[in-house]
C-alpha positions in Angstrom: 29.5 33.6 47.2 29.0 30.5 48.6 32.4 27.6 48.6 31.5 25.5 46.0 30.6 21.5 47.6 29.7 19.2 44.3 30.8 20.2 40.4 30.5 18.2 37.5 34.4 19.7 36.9 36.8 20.9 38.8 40.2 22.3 37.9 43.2 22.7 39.9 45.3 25.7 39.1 44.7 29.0 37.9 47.7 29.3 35.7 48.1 29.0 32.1 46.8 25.8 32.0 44.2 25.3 34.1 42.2 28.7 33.1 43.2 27.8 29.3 41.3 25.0 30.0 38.6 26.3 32.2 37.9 28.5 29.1 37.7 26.0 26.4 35.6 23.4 28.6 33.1 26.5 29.0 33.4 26.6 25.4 33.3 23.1 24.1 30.0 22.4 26.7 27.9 25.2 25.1 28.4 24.7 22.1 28.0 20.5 22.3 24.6 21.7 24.8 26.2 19.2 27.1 26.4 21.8 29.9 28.0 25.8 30.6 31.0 27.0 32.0 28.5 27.3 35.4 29.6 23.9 35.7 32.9 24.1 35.7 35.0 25.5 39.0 38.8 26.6 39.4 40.5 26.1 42.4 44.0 27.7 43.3 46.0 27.7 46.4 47.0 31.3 46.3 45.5 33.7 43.5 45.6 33.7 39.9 49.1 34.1 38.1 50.5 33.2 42.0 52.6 30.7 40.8 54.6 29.7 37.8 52.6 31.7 35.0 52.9 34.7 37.0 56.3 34.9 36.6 57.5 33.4 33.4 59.9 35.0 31.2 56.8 35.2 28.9 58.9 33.5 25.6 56.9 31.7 22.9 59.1 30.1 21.0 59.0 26.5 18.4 62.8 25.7 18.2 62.1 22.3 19.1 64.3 19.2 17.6 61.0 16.9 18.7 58.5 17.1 16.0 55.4 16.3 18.2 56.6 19.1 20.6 57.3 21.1 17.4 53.2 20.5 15.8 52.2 21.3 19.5 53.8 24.4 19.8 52.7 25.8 16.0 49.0 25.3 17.4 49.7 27.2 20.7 51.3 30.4 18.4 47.8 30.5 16.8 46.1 31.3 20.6 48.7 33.9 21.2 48.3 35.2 17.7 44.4 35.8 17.5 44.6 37.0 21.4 47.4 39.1 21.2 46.1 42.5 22.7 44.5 40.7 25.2 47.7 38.3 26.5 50.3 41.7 25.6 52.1 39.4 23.3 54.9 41.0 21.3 55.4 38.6 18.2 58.8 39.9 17.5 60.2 36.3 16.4 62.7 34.1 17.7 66.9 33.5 16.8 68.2 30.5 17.7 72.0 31.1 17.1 74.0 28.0 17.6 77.5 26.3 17.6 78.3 23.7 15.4 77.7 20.6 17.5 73.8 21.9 17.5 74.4 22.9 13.5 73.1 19.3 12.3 69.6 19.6 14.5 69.0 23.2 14.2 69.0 21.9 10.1 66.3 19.2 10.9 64.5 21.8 12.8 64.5 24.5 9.7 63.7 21.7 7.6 60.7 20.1 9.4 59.1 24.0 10.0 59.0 24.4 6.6 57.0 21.2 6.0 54.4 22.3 8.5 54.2 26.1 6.9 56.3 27.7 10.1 58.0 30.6 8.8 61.7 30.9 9.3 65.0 31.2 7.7 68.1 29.6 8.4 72.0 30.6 7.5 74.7 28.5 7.6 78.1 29.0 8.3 80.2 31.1 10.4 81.3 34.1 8.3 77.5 34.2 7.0 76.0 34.0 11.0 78.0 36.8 11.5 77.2 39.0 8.6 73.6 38.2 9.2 73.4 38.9 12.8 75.7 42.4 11.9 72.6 43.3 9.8 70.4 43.2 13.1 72.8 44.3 15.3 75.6 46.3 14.8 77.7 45.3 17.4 77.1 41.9 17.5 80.5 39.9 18.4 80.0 36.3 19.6 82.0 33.5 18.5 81.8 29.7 17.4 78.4 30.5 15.4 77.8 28.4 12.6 74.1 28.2 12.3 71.3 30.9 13.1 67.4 29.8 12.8 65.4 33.0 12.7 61.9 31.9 13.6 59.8 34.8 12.1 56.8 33.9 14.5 57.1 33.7 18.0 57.9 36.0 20.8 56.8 36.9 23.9 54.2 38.0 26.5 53.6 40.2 29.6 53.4 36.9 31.8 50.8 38.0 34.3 48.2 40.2 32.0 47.8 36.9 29.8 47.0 35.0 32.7 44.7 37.3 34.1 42.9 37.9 30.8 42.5 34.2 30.4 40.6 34.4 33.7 38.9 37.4 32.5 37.4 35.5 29.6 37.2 32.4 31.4 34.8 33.8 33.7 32.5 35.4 30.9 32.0 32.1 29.8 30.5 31.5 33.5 33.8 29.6 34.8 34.1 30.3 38.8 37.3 30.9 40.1 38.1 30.4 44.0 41.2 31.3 45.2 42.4 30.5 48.9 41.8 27.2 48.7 44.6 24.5 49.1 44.0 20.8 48.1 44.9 18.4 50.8 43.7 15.2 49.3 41.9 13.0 47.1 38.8 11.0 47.0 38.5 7.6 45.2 35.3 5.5 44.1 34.6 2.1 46.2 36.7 -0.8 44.9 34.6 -1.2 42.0 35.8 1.9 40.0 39.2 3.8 40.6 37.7 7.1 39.7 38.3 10.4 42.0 34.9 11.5 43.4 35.9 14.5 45.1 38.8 16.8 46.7 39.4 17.5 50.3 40.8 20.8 51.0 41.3 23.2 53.6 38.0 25.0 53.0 36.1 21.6 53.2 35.3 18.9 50.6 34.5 19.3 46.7 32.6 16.9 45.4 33.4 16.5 41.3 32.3 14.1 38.3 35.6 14.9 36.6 39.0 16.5 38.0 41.5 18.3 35.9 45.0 18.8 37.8 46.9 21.8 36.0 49.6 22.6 38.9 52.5 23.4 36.8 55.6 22.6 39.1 53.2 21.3 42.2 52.1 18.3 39.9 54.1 15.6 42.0 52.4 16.4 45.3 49.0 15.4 43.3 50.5 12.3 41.2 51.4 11.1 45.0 47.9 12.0 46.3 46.4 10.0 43.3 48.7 7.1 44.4 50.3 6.6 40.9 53.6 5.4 40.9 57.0 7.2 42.2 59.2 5.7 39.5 59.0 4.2 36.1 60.4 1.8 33.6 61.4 2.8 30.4 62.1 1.0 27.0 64.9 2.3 25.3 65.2 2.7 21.2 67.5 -0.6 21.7 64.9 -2.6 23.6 66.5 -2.3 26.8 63.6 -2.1 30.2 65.5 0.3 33.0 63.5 0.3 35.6 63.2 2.6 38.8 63.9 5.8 36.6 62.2 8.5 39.1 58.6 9.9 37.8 59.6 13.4 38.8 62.7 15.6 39.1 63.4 19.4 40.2 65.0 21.7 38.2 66.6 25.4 39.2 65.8 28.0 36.6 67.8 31.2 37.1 66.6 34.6 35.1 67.1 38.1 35.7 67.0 41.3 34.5 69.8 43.7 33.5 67.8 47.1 34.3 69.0 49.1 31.2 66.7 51.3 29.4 64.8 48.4 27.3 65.0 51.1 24.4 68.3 50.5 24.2 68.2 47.2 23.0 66.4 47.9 19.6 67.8 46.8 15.9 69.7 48.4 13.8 66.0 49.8 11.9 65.5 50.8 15.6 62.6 48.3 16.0 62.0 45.7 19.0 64.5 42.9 18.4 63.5 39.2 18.2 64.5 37.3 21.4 67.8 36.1 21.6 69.0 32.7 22.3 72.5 31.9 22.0 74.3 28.4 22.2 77.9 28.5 22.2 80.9 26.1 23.2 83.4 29.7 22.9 85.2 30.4 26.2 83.6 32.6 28.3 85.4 35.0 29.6 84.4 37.5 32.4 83.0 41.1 31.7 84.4 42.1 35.3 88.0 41.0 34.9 88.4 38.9 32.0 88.6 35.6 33.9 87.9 31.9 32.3 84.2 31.3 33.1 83.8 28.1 31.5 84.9 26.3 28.4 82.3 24.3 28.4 79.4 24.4 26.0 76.7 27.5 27.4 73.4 28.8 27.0 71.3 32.2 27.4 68.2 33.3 26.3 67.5 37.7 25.9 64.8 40.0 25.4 64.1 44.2 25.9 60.7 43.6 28.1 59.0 47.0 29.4 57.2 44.5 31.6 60.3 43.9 33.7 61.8 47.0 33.1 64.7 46.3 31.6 66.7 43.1 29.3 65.4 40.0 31.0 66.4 36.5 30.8 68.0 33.6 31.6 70.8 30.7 31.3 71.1 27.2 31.3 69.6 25.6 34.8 70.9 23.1 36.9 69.3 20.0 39.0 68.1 20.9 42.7 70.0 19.5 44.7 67.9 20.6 47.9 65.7 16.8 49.1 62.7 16.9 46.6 60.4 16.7 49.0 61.1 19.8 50.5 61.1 21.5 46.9 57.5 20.1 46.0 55.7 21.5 48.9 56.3 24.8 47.8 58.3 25.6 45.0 57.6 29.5 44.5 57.1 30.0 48.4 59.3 32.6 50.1 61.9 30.5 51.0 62.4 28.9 47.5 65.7 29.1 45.3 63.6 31.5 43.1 64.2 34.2 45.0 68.0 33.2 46.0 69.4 33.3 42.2 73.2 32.8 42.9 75.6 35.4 42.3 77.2 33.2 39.9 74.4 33.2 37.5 74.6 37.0 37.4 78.3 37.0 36.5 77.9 34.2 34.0 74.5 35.8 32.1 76.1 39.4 32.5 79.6 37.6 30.8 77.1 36.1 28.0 75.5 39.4 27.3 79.0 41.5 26.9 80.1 37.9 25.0 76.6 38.5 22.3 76.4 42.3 22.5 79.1 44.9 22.9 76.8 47.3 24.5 76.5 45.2 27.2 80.0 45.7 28.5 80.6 47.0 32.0 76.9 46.3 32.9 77.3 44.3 35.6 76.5 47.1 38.3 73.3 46.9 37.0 72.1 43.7 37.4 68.6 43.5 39.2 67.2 39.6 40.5 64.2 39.1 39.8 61.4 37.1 41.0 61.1 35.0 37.5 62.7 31.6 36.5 62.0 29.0 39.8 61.9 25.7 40.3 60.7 23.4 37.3 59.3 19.9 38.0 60.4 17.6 35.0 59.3 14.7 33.6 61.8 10.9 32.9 62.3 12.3 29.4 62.0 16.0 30.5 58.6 16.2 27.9 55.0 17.0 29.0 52.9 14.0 30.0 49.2 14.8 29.0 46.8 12.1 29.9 43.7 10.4 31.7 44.5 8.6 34.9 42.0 7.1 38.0 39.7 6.8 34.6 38.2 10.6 35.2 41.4 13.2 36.2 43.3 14.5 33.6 46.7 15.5 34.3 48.6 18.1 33.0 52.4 17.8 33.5 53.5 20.4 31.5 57.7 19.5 32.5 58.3 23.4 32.6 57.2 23.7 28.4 54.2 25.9 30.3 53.8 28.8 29.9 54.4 28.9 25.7 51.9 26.1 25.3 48.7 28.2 25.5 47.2 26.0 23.8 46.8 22.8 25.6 44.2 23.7 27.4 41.6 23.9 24.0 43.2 20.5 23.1 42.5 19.0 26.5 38.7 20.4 26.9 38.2 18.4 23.4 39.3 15.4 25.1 37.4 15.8 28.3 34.1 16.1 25.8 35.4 12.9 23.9 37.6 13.8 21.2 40.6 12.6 21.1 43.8 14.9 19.9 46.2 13.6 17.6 48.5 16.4 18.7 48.5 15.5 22.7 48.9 11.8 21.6 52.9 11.6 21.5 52.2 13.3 25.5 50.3 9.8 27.4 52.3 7.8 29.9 52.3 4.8 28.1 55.3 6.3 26.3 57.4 4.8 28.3 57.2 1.5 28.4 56.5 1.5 24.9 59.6 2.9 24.3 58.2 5.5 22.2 59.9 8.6 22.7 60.9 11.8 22.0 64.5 12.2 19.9 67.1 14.3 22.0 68.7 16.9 20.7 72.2 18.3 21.3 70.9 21.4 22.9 72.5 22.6 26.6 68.9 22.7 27.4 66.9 19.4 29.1 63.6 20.8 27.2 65.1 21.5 23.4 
């Protein structure tokens, strides 16, 4: 197979977004009889799943206090409904159990799902958490719960099967995907047009009508190449300009995976449990010698996954401080703090575990790190930016909401063929200097 040279599309990125997208496009041109999926071409640096896809912890999940990110993420939980064989998806629900600082947002999140016909149900109040949680687990035990949101759709997926059957339909739609190929720079137009004519990489130059840049954590090193700017100014809800806020920032994300038999984390009706994510501001106190961890307000997330062999998961993560250049160039490269989880992340999540679930006590010997979590790139406002720049690439900064968002590729391949989404509208740029953003929540989280 010849190396692709000129393609009325090309895509960077064969992870969830960019074959999501590869897929739709393929789509969306047949059936407009504007073109096939012939015309369209993937390009990846690696392979497919190589990077940040390939090693999600696979949740799907709509606990969001934004609304727009909350509509967003309803759509992409129809994709992984009707394609559930095919992306392994488990749609076991999701609990958001939370303290009472969150109790007031996790109520406007209850309250706003219902509006848009997401089922969940919500209890209130610390005695009735408890009882409620008891009812799922038997020996559930942590404390400073007031409010629990049990999503009733959600759940999660075997990261790298879903990526590969994207490609796998992808490519019956006539999408070609070449791997091996890294992107060393850009191509603009002459000084009459701003538009990107073609990529140069280390296979040779691509030649392309439209570009589509779906690199998940690598998206800086391609906002540089397209000479955007490194910083922004943002209006605040009080009118207030600050300027030089940095475009892009890098985020650790520690997971692992307690390897336990995952059929021993089952309910009470000995069915797969709904993942667990747990907000608290109780002391936690060590599972190896009963030590203060913190008394600060902390987060994990849990989930029995067969795929991982064990309870996998993760915690709250933590700005890089490692020089940001060094980060971008190669986030999930060998020598990146994805595969260097700290030991105090595994006495901390362990702690949290025993903390939730009494049968997690004395597990601690049996902590495995894993290759999942990484580094995230994140956004000013730490929310996706979705938008048309250079007047023909499309960039996809997902600001780590990835993986879960399977759906913003058919979203985006409607926009590419002209129609614009109401849903990726809240996402453009222009956000902020128009001051129109997102509401933060109380969460522990940057993304929630």
């Amino acid at each position: 197979m010849s190396f692709p040279q000129n393609v009325p599309y090309l895509i960077i990125g064969a992870g969830i977004h960019g074959l999501s997208t590869a897929l739709h496009l393929a789509k969306s041109l047949k059936s407009s009889g504007k073109g096939t999926g012939e015309d369209i071409v993937v390009i990846d640096k690696s392979g497919i799943a190589a990077g940040a896809s390939g090693i999600a912890c696979g949740v799907v999940r709509n606990n969001y206090y934004q609304p727009a990110m909350r509509e967003l993420m309803a759509h992409s939980v129809t994709h992984w409904e009707a394609n559930a064989e095919a992306f392994q998806y488990n749609p076991v629900g999701y609990l958001q159990i939370s303290a009472e600082s969150m109790h007031e947002d996790v109520a406007q999140i209850y309250k706003e799902q219902q509006a848009i016909g997401y089922t969940s149900d919500f209890i209130e109040g610390e005695a009735e958490c408890t009882a409620y949680m008891k009812e799922i687990f038997s020996d559930w035990r942590a404390q400073n719960i007031t409010s629990v949101l049990h999503e009733k759709k959600g759940g999660y997926a075997h990261n790298a099967a879903a990526i590969y059957a994207l490609a796998k339909m992808a490519e019956e739609e006539g999408v070609r995907i070449v791997t091996g190929v890294t992107v060393t720079g850009l191509k603009g137009a002459n000084r009459s047009s701003s538009a990107i004519t073609g990529v140069d990489t280390d296979k040779g130059h691509i030649a392309c009508d439209y570009l589509v840049v779906a690199a998940g954590p690598w998206v800086r090193d391609f906002w540089t190449m397209a000479e955007l700017p490194d910083s922004v100014s943002i209006k605040g809800a009080d009118g207030a300009v600050h300027n030089g806020i940095p475009m892009w920032t890098f985020w650790q994300l520690e997971e692992g995976v307690l390897r336990v038999d995952p059929e021993s984390f089952k309910t009470n009706d000995g069915k797969l449990p709904p993942v667990v994510h747990v907000d608290t501001d109780a002391p936690l106190l060590s599972d190896v010698d009963g030590s203060v961890l913190t008394e600060d307000m902390w987060g994990i997330y849990y989930k029995p996954d067969f795929n991982f062999g064990g309870i996998q998961g993760g915690a709250m993560p933590y700005p890089v401080e490692k020089a940001a250049n060094d980060v971008a160039i190669d986030p999930y490269g060998p020598s990146s703090p994805e595969f260097v989880s700290s030991p105090e992340f595994a006495h901390m999540w362990v702690s949290a575990l025993a903390h939730c679930n009494e049968r997690f006590s004395g597990t601690m010997p049996k902590y495995h790190k894993e290759a999942s979590g990484g580094v995230g790139c994140f956004t000013p406002d730490s929310f996706p930016v979705f938008d048309v720049f250079r007047e023909n690439c499309y960039i996809i900064a997902d600001s780590n909401h990835g993986y879960k968002m399977i759906g913003v590729g058919e979203l985006v391949a409607k926009e590419i063929t002209g129609e614009t989404s109401a849903l990726l509208q809240p996402f453009r740029f222009s956000r902020y200097a128009e001051g129109k953003l997102h509401p933060v929540s109380n969460s522990p989280y940057p993304w929630s």
